[in-house]
C-alpha positions as CSV (number, residue, x, y, z in Angstrom):
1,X,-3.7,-22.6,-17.9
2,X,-2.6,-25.7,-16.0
3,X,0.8,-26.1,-16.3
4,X,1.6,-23.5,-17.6
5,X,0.4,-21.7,-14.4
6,X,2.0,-23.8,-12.3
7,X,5.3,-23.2,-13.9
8,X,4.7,-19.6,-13.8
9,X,4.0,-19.7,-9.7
10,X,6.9,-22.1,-9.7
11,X,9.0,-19.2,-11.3
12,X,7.8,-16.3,-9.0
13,X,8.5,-18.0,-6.1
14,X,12.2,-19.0,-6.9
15,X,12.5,-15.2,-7.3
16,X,10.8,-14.8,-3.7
17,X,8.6,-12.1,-4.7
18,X,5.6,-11.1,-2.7
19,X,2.2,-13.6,-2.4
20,X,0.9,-10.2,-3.2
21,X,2.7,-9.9,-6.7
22,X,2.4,-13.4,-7.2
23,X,-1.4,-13.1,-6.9
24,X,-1.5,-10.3,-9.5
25,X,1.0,-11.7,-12.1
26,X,-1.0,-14.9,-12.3
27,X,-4.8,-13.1,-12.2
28,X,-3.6,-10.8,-15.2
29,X,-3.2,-14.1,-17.5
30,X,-5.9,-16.1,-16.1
31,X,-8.0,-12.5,-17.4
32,X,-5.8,-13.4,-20.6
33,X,-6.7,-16.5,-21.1
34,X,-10.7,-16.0,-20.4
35,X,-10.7,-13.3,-22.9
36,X,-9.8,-15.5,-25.4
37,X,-10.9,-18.4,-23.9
38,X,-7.4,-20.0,-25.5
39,X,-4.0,-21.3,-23.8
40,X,-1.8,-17.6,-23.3
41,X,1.1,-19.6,-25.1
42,X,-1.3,-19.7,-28.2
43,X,-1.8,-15.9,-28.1
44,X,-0.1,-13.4,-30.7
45,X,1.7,-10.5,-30.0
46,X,-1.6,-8.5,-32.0
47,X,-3.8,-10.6,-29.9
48,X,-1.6,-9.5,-26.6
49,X,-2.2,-6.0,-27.9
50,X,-5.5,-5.5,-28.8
51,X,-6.2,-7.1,-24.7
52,X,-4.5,-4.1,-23.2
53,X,-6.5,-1.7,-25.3
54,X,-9.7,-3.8,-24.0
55,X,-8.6,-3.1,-20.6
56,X,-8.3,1.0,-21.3
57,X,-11.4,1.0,-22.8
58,X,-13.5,-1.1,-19.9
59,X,-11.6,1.9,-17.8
60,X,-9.0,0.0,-15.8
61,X,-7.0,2.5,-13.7
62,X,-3.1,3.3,-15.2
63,X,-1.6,1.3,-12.5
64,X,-4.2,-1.5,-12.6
65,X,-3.0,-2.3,-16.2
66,X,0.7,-1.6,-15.6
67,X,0.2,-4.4,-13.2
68,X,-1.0,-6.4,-15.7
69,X,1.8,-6.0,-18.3
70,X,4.3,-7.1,-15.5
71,X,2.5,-9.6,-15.3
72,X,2.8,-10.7,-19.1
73,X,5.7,-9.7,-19.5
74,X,7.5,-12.0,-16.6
75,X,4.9,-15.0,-18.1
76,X,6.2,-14.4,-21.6
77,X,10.1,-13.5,-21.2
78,X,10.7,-15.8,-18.2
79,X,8.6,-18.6,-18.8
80,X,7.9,-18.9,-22.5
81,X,11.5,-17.5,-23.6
82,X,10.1,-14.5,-25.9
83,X,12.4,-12.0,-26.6
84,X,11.3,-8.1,-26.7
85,X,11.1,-8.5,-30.4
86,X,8.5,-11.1,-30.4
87,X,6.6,-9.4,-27.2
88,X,7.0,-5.8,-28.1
89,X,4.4,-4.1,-25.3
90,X,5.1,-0.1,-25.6
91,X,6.6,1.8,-23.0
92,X,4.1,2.8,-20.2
93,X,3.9,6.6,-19.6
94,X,4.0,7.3,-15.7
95,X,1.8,9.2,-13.9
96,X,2.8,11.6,-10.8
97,X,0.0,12.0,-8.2
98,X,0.6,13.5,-4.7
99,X,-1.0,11.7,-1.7
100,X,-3.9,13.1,-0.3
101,X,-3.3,13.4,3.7
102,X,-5.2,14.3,6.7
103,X,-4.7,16.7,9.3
104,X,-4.3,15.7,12.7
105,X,-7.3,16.8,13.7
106,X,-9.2,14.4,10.9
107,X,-7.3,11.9,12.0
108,X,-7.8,11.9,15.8
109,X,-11.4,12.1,14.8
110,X,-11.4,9.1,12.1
111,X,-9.2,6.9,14.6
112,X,-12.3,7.6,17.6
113,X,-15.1,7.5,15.0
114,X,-15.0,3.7,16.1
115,X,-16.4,1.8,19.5
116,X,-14.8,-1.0,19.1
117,X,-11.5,-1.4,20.4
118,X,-9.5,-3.8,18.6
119,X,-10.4,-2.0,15.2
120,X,-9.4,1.5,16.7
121,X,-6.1,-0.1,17.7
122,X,-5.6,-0.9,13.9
123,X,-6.2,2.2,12.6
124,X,-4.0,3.9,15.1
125,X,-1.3,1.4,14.9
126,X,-1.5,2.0,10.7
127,X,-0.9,5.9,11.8
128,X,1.9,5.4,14.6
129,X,3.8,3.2,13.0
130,X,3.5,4.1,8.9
131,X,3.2,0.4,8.0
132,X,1.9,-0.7,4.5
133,X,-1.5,-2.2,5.1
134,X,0.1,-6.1,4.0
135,X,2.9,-5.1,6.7
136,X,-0.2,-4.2,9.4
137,X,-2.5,-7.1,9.1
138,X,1.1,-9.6,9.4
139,X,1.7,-7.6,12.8
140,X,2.6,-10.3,15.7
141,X,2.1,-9.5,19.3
142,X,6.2,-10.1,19.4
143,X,6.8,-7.6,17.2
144,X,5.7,-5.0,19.7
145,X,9.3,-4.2,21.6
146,X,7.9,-2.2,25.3
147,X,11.8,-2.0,26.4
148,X,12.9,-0.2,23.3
149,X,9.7,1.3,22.1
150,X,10.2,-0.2,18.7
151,X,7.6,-2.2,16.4
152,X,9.1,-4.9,14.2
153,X,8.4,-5.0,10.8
154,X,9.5,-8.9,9.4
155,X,9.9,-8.7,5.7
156,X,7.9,-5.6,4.5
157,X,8.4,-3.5,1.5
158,X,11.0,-5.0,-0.7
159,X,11.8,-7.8,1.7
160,X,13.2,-6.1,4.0
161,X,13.2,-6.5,7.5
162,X,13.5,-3.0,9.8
163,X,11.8,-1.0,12.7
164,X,9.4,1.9,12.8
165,X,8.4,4.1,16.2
166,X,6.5,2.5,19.0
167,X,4.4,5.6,20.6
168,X,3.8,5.2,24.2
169,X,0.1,6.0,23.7
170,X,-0.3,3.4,21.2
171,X,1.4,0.7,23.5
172,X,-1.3,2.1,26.6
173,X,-4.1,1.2,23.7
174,X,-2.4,-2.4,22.7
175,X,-2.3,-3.4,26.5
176,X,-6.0,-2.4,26.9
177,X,-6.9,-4.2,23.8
178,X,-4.5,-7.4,24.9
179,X,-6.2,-7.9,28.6
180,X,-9.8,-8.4,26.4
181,X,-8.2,-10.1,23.0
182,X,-4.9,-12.0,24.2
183,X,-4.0,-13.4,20.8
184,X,-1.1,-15.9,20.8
185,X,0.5,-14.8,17.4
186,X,-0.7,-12.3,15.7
187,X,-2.3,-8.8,17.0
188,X,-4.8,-8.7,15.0
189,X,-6.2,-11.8,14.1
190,X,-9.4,-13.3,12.2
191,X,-11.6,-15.9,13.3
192,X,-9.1,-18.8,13.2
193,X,-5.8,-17.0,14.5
194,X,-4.4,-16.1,11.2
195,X,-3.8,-13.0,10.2
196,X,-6.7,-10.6,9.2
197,X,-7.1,-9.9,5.1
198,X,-6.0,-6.4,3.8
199,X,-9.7,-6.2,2.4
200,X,-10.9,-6.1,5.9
201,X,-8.8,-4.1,7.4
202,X,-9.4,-1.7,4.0
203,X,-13.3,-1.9,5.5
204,X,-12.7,-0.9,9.2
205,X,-11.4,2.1,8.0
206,X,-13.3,3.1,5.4
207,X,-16.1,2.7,7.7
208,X,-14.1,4.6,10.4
209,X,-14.0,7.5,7.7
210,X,-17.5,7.8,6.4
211,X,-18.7,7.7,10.3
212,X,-16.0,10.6,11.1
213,X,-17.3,12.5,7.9
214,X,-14.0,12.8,6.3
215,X,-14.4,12.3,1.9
216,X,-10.3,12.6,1.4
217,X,-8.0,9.9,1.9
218,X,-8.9,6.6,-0.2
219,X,-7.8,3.6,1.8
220,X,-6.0,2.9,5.1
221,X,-2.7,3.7,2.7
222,X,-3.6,7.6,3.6
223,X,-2.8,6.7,7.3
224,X,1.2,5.7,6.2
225,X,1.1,9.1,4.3
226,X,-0.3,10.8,7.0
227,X,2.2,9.6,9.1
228,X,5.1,10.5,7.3
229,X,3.9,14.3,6.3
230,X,3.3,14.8,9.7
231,X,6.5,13.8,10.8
232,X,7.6,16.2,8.1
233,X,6.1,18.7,9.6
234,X,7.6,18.3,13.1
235,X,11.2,19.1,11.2
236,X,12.1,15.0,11.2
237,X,14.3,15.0,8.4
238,X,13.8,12.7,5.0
239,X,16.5,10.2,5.9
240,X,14.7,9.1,9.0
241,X,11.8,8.7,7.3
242,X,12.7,6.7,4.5
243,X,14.4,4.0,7.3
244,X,11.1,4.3,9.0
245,X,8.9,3.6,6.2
246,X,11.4,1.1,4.7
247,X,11.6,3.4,1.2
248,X,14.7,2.1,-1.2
249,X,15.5,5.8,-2.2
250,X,15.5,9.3,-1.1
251,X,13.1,10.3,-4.0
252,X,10.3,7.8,-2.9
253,X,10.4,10.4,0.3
254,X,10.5,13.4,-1.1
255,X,7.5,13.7,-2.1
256,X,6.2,14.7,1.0
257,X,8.1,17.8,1.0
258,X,5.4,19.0,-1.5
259,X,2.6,18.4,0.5
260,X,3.3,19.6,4.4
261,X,1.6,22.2,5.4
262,X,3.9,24.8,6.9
263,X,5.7,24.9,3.6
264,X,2.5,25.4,1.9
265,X,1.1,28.1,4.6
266,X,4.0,29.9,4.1
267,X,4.0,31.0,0.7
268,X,1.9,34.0,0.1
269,X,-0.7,33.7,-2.8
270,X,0.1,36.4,-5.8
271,X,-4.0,37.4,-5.5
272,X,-2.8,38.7,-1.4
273,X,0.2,41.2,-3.2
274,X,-2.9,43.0,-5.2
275,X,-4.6,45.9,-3.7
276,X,-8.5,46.7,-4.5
277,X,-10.7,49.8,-4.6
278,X,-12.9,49.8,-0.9
């Protein structure tokens, strides 16, 4: 792509979105442009078209593709000028999925499935505190507030900055890991002091998982989920959830109230109202 890509990174960045998005909106037309093996600003509208439907068809998740018509779309409108008539994608129909959470017992056994310290520190700092896995692996050893039991969370989900719970048994586990790992920046670092990648911590606990036993719960996101349904279920209400996990509206919470368990336990199955011959 060349310039062309440069002057779409030039465009997402004086828009200060994410490295995240910026990553994704400029891999969907690099795939463009390998598919075609042509310049994107060459491409027809047909052409643009008949790409998506290749993506379906080599069985690219819902959200996976959605991704990448945000990502054309921002390339076309914003940096090539096309209006919706001449970059007509349809409308994408939404899909509603519930998360799939863990109870506390699964949990206490997936965060001790692990002997090393510093990775079961992760994993129960990604329960304690509901962070998004890109707002974990950013975590800096001064984010961790001992006087007011708070974690700081510097510009995570939409940009934001805000704070989340500190649990006193989480900071007896961070000073135990910090007497062996004393990192000067971040708390959980890689091999040269940066911050570890998402892919790695996605590893420590899907190892952590398989080891437990546990089949349920995808990625380390499962631990944010878990930590707000659980919450739930302690009678915290919505609105100090949503601050806590950093969630723009009430209705991105929510959803939680469908899945916690007392709610669930509660209601009586139709088949228990039935009576049967001995």
């Amino acid at each position: 792509m060349g310039a062309l890509r440069q002057k779409m990174i030039d465009e997402i960045r004086l828009r200060n979105f994410s490295p995240r998005t910026e990553q994704s909106y400029v891999s969907a037309m690099v795939g463009l442009a390998k598919y075609y093996r042509r310049s994107p600003d060459q491409l027809t509208q047909d052409e643009i078209r008949c790409y998506l439907l290749h993506l379906k068809e080599r069985g690219l998740s819902p959200s996976s593709r959605n991704v990448a018509i945000s990502g054309m779309k921002f390339f076309y409108h914003q940096c090539l000028g096309w209006n919706e008539q001449k970059l007509f994608l349809p409308p994408r129909k939404g899909s509603w999925r519930l998360p799939e959470v863990l109870s506390a017992k699964e949990v206490e056994r997936l965060l001790y499935a692990n002997d090393k310290l510093r990775d079961r520190c992760l994993l129960m700092t990604a329960y304690a505190t509901g962070l998004r896995v890109s707002e974990l692996v950013r975590l800096k050893v001064s984010d961790i507030d001992s006087e007011r039991m708070t974690v700081r969370v510097e510009q995570g989900k939409g940009r934001k900055d805000r704070y989340t719970l500190l649990s006193g048994r989480l900071l007896g586990e961070l000073r135990s890991y910090w007497k062996v790992h004393r990192s000067p920046t971040y708390l959980f670092p890689n091999a040269k002091g940066g911050p570890i990648s998402i892919d790695y911590a996605q590893r420590i606990y899907n190892w952590a998982k398989q080891k437990a036993g546990i089949h349920k719960g995808k990625g380390i996101h499962t631990l944010r989920h878990c930590f707000a349904t659980h919450l739930l279920e302690r009678g915290v209400d919505l609105v100090t959830i949503k601050s806590l996990l950093g969630h723009n509206s009430l209705q991105s919470t929510q959803r939680y109230l469908q899945i916690r368990q007392p709610k669930l336990v509660s209601t009586g199955s139709p088949l228990d109202l039935l009576s049967f011959p001995d």
